[in-house]
C-alpha positions as CSV (number, residue, x, y, z in Angstrom):
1,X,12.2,-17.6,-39.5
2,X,8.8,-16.1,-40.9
3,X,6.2,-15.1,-38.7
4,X,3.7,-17.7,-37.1
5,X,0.5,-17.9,-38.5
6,X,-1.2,-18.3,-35.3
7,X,-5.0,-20.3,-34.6
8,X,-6.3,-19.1,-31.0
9,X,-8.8,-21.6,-29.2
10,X,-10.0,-20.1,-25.8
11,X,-12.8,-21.8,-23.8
12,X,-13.5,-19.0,-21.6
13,X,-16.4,-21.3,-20.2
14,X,-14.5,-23.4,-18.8
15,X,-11.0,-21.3,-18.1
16,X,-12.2,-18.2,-17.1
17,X,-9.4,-15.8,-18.4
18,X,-9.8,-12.6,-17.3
19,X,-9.4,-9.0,-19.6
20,X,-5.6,-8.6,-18.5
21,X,-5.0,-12.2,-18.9
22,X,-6.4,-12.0,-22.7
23,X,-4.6,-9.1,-22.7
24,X,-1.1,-10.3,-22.1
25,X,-1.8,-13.5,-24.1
26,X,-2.5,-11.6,-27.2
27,X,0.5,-9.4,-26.2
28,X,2.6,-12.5,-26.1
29,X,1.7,-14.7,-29.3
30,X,1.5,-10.9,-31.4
31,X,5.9,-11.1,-30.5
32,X,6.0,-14.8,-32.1
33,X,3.7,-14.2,-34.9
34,X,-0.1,-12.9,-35.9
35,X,-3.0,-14.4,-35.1
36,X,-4.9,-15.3,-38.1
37,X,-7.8,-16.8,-36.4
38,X,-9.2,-16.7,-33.0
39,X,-12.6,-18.4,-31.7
40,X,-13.6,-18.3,-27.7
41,X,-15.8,-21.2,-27.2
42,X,-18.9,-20.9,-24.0
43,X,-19.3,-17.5,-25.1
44,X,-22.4,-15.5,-23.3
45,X,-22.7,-12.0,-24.1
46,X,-24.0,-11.2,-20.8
47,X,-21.1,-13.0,-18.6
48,X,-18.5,-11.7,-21.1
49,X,-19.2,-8.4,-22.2
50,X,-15.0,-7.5,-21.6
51,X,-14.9,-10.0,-24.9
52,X,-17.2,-7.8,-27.0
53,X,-14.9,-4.9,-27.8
54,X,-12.3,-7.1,-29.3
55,X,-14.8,-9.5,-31.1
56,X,-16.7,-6.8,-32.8
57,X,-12.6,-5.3,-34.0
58,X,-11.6,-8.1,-35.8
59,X,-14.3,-10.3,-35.9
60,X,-13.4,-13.4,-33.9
61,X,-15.6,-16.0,-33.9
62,X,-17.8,-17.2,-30.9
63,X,-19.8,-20.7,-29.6
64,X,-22.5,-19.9,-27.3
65,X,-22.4,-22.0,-24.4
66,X,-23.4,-25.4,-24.1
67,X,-26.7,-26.5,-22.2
68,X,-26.8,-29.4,-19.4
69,X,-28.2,-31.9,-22.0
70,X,-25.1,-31.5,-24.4
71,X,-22.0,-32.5,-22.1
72,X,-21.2,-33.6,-18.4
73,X,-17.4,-32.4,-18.5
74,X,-15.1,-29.9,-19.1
75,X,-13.8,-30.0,-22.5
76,X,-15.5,-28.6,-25.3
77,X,-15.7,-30.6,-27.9
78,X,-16.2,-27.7,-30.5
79,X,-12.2,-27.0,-30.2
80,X,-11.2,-30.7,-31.3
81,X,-13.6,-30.4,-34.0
82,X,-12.3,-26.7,-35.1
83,X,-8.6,-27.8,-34.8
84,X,-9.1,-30.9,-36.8
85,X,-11.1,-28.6,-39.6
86,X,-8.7,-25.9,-39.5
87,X,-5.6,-28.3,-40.1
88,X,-7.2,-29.6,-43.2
89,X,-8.8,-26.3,-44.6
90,X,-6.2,-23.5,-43.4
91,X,-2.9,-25.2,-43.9
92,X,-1.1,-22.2,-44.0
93,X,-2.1,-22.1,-39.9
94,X,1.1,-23.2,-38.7
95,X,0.7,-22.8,-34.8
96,X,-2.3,-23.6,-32.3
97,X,-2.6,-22.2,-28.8
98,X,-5.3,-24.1,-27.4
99,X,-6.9,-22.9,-23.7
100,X,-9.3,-25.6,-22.7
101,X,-11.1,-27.3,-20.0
102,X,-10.4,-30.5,-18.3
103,X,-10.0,-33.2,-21.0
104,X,-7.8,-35.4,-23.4
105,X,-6.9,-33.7,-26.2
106,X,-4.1,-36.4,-27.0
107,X,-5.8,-37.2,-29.9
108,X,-6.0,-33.9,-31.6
109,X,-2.4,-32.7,-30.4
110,X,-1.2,-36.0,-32.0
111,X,-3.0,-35.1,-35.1
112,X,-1.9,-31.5,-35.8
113,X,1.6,-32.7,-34.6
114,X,1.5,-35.3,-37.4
115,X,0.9,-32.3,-40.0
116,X,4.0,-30.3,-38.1
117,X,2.2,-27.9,-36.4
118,X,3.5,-25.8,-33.4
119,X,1.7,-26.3,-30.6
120,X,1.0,-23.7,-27.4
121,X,-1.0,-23.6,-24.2
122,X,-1.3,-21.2,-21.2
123,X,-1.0,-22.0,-17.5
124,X,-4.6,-23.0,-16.8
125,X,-6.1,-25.4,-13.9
126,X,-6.2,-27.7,-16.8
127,X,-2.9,-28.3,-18.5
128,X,-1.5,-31.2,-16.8
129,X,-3.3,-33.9,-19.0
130,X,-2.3,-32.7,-22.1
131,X,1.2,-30.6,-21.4
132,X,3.6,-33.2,-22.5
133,X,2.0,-33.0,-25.9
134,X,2.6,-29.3,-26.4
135,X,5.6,-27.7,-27.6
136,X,5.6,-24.5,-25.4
137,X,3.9,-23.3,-22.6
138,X,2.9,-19.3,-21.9
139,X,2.7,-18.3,-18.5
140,X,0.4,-15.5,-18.2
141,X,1.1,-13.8,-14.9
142,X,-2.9,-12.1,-14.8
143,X,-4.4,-15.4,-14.6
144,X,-3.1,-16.0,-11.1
145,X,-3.3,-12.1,-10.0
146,X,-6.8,-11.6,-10.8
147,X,-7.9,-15.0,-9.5
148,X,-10.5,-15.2,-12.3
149,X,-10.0,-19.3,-13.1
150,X,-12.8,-21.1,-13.1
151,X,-13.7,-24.0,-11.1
152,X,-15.5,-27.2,-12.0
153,X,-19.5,-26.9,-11.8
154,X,-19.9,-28.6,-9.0
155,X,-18.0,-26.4,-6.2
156,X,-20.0,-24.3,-4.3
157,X,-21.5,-21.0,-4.9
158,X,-23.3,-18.5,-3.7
159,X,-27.1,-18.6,-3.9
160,X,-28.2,-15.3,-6.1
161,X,-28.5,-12.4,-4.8
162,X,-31.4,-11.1,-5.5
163,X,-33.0,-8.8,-3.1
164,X,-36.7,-9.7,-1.5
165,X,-39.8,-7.4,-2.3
166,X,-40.0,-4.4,0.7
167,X,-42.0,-6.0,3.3
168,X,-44.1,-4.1,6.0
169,X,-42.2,-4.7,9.2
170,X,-38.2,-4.5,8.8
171,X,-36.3,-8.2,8.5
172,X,-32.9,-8.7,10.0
173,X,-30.6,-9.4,6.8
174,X,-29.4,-13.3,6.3
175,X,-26.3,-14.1,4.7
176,X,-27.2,-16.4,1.7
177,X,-26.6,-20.0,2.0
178,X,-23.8,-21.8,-0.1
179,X,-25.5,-24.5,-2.4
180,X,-24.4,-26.0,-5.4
181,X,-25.6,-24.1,-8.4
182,X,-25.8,-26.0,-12.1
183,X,-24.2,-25.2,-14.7
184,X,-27.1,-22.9,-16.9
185,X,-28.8,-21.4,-13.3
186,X,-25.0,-20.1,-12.7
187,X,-24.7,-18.6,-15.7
188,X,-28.2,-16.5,-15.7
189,X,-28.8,-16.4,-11.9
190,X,-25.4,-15.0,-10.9
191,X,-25.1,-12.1,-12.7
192,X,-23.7,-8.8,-11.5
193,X,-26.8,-7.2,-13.8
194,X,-28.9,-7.9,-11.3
195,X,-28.9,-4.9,-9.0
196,X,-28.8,-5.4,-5.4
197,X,-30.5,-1.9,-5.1
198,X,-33.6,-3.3,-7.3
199,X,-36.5,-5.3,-5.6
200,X,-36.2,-8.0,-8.9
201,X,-38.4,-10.7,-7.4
202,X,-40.5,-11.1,-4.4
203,X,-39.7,-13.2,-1.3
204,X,-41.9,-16.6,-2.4
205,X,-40.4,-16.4,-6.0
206,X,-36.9,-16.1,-4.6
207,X,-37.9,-19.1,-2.5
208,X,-38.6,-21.2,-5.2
209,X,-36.0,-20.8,-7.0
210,X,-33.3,-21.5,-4.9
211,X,-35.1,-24.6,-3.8
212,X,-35.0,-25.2,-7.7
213,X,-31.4,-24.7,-7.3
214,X,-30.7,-26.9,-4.9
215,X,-32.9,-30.0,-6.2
216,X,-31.7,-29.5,-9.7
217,X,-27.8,-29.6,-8.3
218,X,-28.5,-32.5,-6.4
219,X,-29.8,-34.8,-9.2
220,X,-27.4,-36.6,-12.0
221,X,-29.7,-36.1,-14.8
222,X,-27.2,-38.1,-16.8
223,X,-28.4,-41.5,-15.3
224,X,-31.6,-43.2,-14.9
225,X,-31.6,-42.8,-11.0
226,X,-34.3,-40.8,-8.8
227,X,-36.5,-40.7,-11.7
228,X,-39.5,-39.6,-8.8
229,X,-37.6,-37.0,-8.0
230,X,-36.9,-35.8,-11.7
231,X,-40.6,-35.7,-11.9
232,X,-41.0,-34.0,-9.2
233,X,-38.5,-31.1,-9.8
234,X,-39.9,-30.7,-13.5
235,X,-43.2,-30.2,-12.5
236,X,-43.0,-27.9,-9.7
237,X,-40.5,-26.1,-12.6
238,X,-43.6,-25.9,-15.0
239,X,-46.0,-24.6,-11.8
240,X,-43.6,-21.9,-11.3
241,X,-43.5,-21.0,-14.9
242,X,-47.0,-21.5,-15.7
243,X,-47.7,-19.1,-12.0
244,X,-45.5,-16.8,-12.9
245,X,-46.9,-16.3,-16.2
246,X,-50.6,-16.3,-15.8
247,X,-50.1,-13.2,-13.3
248,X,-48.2,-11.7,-16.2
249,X,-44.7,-12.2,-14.9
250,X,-41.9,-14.4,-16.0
251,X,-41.0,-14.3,-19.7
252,X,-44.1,-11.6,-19.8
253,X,-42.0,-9.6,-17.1
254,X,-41.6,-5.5,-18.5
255,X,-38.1,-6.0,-16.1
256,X,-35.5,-7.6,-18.7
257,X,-33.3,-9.2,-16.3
258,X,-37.0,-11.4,-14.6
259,X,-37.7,-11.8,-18.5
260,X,-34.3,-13.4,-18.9
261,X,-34.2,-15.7,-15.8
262,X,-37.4,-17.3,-16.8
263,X,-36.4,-17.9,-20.3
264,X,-33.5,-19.4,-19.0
265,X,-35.5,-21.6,-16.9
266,X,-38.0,-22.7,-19.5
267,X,-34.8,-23.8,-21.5
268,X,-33.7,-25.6,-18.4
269,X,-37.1,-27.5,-17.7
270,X,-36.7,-28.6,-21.6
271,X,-33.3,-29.7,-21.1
272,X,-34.1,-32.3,-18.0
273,X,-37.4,-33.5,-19.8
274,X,-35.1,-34.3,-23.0
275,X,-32.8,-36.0,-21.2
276,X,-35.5,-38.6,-19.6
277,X,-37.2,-39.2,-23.0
C-alpha cells in the first residue's frame, strides 16, 4: 500500500499536548505515511513557544486562540471547517488525525468517511464522544507521563503570581488563593514569563486584578443574568485601565510583560461589553 497522505489537526488549546507527546505523534504517523499538512488550532506564541521551532521548519499553519465572546465550549470549530475544506480542495489527503476538545464531530467524521478517508485520533481527555467514528486510535504514552492535558476552563487555578512591590516593613508570605480564572486572564496572567524575582506590579494593582479575576469567573456572560453586576465589573475594568494609564502605566508600561497584561485586559473589557450589546 502507498504511503498516507496525512492532514494533522491539533487544538493544543484545548488538549494541551506536550513537546514529547508532539514528538512521538509525529514519530508515529511519519511510519504510516507523511504529513502533508499540519494546522494547531489556539495557538499563542507566548504559551507555546516549544511549537515555534517546528512551525517556522515546515511551515505549519496556526489559529490564534479564540476570545470569550467567540465560543463557550471546547471544540474548535475552525477544525470542522478546515477538514470539510480540505476534503473538497486536497483530495489527494487521504488520512485525518484529528486532536480536539470536547465536542461532536459526528458530523464531520461522517463526512470525510463518506469520501473514504482514514481517520485517526490520540488518547486525549476528549475521545470518547467521537471514538467509535474513527478508524484507529494512537496512544501516545507522553501525554500521560508529562501530565500536560488540559482541563476544562472552569477548574480551579492558581491566582498569578506576581510578586508585590518591596514594601517598608517585611510581610509574612501568603500562599495564593485558588479561584477560578477565565479563559483569556489564564492565558496572559499565568505565564511563567513573569519572573517571580521581578517586582511586575504593586500590591493595590495585584489586588485589583485578582478581584477582576474572580468577578469575571463568576459571571456567565453568555446569558442575560446579573446584568448589575456586568456593569459593575466593566466599569471598575475601564477605572483600572483608565488609572493605570493616566500615571503612565498599563499599555504605556516600558516593562513588556505589564504592557501585555493590560492589552489583554482592554481586549477583555471589549469582549464583555460586546457581548451585552
Amino acid at each position: 500500500m502507498d504511503k498516507r497522505k496525512i492532514a494533522l489537526l491539533v487544538d493544543v488549546d484545548n488538549v494541551k499536548i506536550g513537546k514529547e507527546a508532539l514528538k512521538e505523534l509525529f514519530e508515529k504517523l511519519e511510519v504510516m505515511g507523511d504529513v502533508v499538512f499540519c494546522k494547531f488550532y489556539g495557538y499563542n506564541d507566548r504559551k507555546h513557544l516549544y511549537l515555534s521551532d517546528i512551525i517556522a521548519k515546515y511551515g505549519y499553519e496556526t489559529a490564534p486562540f479564540m476570545r470569550l465572546k467567540k465560543r463557550y465550549s471546547q471544540l474548535d470549530n475552525r477544525i470542522i471547517v478546515d477538514a470539510v475544506r480540505l476534503n473538497y480542495t486536497k483530495p489527494e489527503i487521504n488520512t485525518y488525525c484529528i486532536v480536539s476538545g470536547d465536542g461532536d464531530l459526528s458530523a464531520c467524521l461522517s463526512e470525510l468517511r463518506s469520501r473514504d478517508k482514514y481517520l485517526i485520533d490520540i488518547n486525549t481527555p476528549y475521545s470518547a464522544i467521537n471514538e467509535h467514528m474513527f478508524d484507529e486510535h494512537l496512544y501516545i504514552v507522553a501525554m500521560n507521563e508529562e501530565a500536560e492535558l488540559y482541563q476544562p476552563k472552569t477548574k480551579k487555578v492558581s491566582v498569578p503570581k506576581i510578586k508585590k512591590a518591596k514594601a517598608e516593613k517585611k510581610e509574612e508570605k501568603v500562599e495564593p488563593k485558588k479561584t477560578y480564572v477565565p479563559e483569556d486572564i489564564e492565558s496572559y496572567i499565568d505565564d511563567e514569563s513573569l519572573d517571580e524575582g521581578d517586582d511586575i506590579l504593586d500590591s493595590d494593582v495585584t489586588a485589583k486584578l485578582s478581584d477582576i479575576t474572580r468577578r469575571t469567573s463568576a459571571l456567565d456572560f453568555s446569558s442575560d443574568d446579573n446584568l448589575k453586576e456586568k456593569l459593575a465589573l466593566i466599569h471598575d475594568i475601564e477605572k483600572l485601565l483608565a488609572d493605570e494609564y493616566a500615571k503612565g502605566n498599563g499599555t504605556n508600561s516600558s516593562n513588556p510583560d505589564v504592557k501585555q497584561i493590560f492589552k489583554e485586559l482592554e481586549e477583555l473589557v471589549d469582549d464583555m461589553k460586546s457581548t451585552l450589546n
